[in-house]
N, C-alpha and C positions, 0 to 999 in steps of 0.2 A: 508402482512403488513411488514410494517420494521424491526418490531423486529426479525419475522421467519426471513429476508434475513439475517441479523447480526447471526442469528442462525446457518446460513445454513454456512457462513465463521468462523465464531467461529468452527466449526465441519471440516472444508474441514483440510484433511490431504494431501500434496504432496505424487504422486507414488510412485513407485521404483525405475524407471528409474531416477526420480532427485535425492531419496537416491546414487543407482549406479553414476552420476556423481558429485555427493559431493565428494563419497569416493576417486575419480580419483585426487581428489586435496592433500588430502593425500600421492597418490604414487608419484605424481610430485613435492611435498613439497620437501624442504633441506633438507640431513639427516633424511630422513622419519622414518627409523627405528626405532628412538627414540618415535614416535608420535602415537596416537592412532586419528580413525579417530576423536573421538570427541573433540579431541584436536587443531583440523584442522578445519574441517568444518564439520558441520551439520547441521539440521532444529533446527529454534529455537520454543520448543512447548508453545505456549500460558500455558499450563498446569505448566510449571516449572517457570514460572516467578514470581517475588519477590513480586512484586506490589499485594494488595489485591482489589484495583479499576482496572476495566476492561475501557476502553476507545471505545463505539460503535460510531462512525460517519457516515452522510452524509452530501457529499456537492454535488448538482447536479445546472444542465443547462438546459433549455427545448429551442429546435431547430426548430424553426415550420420552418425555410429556411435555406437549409444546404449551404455552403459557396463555390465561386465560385473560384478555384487555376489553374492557368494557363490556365484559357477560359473555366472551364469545371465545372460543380455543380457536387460536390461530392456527392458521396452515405454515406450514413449511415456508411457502413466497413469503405470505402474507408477514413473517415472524421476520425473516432475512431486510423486508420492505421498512419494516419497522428499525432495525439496527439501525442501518443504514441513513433514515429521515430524521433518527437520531444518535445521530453518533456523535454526539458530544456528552451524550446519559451513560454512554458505554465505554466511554474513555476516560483516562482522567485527565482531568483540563488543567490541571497542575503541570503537566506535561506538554501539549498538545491542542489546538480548540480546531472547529473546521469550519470554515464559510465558503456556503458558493459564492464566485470571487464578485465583485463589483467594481467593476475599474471605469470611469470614464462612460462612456454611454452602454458600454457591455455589462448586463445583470445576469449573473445564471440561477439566482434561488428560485425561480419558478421550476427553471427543468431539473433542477436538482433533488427536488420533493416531490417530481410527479412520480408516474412509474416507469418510465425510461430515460433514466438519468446519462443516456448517451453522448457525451461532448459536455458535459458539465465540466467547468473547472471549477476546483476547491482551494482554495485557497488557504493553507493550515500557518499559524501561530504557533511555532516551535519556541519552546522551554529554550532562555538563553538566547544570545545574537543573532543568529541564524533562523530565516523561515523559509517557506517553501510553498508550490502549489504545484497540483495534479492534472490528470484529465483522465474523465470517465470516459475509458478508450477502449474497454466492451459494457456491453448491459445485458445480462440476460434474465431469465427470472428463478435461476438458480445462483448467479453470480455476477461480480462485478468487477472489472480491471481498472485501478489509479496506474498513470505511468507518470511520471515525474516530468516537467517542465521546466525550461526559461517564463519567466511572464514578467509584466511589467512593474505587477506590484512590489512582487518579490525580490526578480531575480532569479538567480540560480538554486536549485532546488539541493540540499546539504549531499543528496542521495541519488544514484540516479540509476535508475531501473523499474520495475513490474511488481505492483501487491496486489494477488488477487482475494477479495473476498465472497465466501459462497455457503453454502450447502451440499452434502449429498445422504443419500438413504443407505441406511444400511441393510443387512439380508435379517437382523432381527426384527427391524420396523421404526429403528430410533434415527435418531438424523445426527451427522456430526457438522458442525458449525465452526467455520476456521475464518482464521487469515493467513497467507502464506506470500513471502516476497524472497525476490530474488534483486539486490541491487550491490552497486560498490557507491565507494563516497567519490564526490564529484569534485575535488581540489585538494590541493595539496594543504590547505589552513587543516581540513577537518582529518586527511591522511594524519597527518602529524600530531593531529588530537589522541588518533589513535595509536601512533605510535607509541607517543609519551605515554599512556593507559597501560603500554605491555611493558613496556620500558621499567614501570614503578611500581606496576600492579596493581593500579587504581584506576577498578571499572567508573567508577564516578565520572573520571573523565571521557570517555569512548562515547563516539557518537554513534556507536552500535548498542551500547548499554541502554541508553536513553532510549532509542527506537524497541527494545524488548522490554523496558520496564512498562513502555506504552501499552502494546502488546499484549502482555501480561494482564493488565487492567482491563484490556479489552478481554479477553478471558475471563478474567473475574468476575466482570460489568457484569456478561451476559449471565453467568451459571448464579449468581445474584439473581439476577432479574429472573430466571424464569423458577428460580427456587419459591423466591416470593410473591410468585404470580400463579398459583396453580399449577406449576411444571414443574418436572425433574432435569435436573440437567448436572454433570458431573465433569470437573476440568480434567484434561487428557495434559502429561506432563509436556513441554515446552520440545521443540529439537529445533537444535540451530546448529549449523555447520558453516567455517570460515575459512573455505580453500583457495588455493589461487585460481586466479582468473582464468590463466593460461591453462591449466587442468580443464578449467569448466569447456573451456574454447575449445578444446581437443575432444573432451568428449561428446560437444555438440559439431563440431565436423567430422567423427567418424575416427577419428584418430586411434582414441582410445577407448577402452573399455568403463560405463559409468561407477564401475565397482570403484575405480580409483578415488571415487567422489567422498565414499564415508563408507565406514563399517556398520553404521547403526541403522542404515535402510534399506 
């Protein structure tokens, strides 16, 4: 069910190896001496975030004919490979732009367009004051995990938590194609963005609006893209759920039952 997969991102923690290349941003930072690494860069844990609302999403695609690029139908990888190396064609940048980050002697656009974008940081240009950056903190050739960071460009990341993006097959032959995240907001400026949003009823303001409008487009992008490429592909309506943290907490320790989570999965 949905809920277990929001589970299972809610729970996924980055290795070591991405610990070990955060701390590397550290030693290459200005004047490092003065800085600890978490002052630099680190994972940001869903656990410490401000927000007492958790924000679970999905927006998916179902592909029953994968899209036809330079005389040739893609494969399933091959198609996922493609979003991904361009995901600024499938977003709208009005919103959002992404670069692998370039800070200082650290470049990641090589590994970030090869095929195991593993330890990439992305560095994203958020719509408005606030920006952010990631780390590709699984790779597989089904799917892919951003988990939110501290970095030096940036900063603190608006959000902090697990978007995975992937593929899977279905039992008639078609493939659906999602995004799905599980995060809360990471201070109290953007808490209270959201407050005010429920407070007046103006999603405009919410810094959860903004991340599903993104969303959305990404949705759109795709079911565009493979419409006008030889493919069929059809949007699956939107489900997003905004429980408390402390539910989700309970039912990721056993506490409670995940039915408590939503009626709709």
């Amino acid at each position: 069910s949905l809920i277990m997969q929001w589970l299972e991102i809610a729970k996924f923690t980055p290795g070591q190896s991405i610990i070990d290349k955060l701390n590397t941003y550290t030693a290459s930072y200005p004047d490092h001496g003065d800085y600890t690494v978490s002052d630099v860069a680190n994972i940001q844990q869903i656990d410490n975030a401000y927000s007492k609302a958790v924000n679970l999403d999905y927006f998916a695609v179902t592909v029953s004919t994968l899209p036809v690029v330079n005389g040739s139908t893609l494969g399933p990888q091959q198609f996922l490979n493609y979003i991904r190396t361009n995901i600024n064609s499938f977003t709208d940048q009005s919103l959002s732009t992404f670069s692998p980050l370039q800070w200082g002697s650290i470049n990641d656009t090589n590994l970030w367009n090869s095929g195991n974008p593993y330890g990439a940081v992305v560095a994203i240009d958020i719509q408005g004051p606030e920006n952010g950056s990631v780390v590709t903190s699984l790779s597989s050739p089904t799917r892919w995990i951003f988990t939110t960071i501290r970095d030096p460009k940036y900063g603190s990341h608006p959000v902090s938590g697990n978007r995975e993006f992937g593929y899977s097959v279905n039992p008639n032959g078609s493939y659906t194609f999602y995004t799905k995240g599980v995060d809360r907001l990471t201070g109290g400026l953007e808490t209270f963005a959201q407050f005010m949003s429920n407070q007046t009823n103006t999603t405009a303001l919410s810094p959860f609006t903004k991340a599903d409008n993104l969303w959305k487009s990404f949705q759109n992008k795709i079911t565009e893209y493979v419409n006008q490429n030889g493919g069929s592909a059809t949007k699956l309506d939107p489900v997003f759920d905004r429980p408390d943290w402390e539910k989700v907490l309970d039912v990721i320790n056993g506490i409670k039952s995940p039915s408590i989570l939503s009626n709709d999965c």
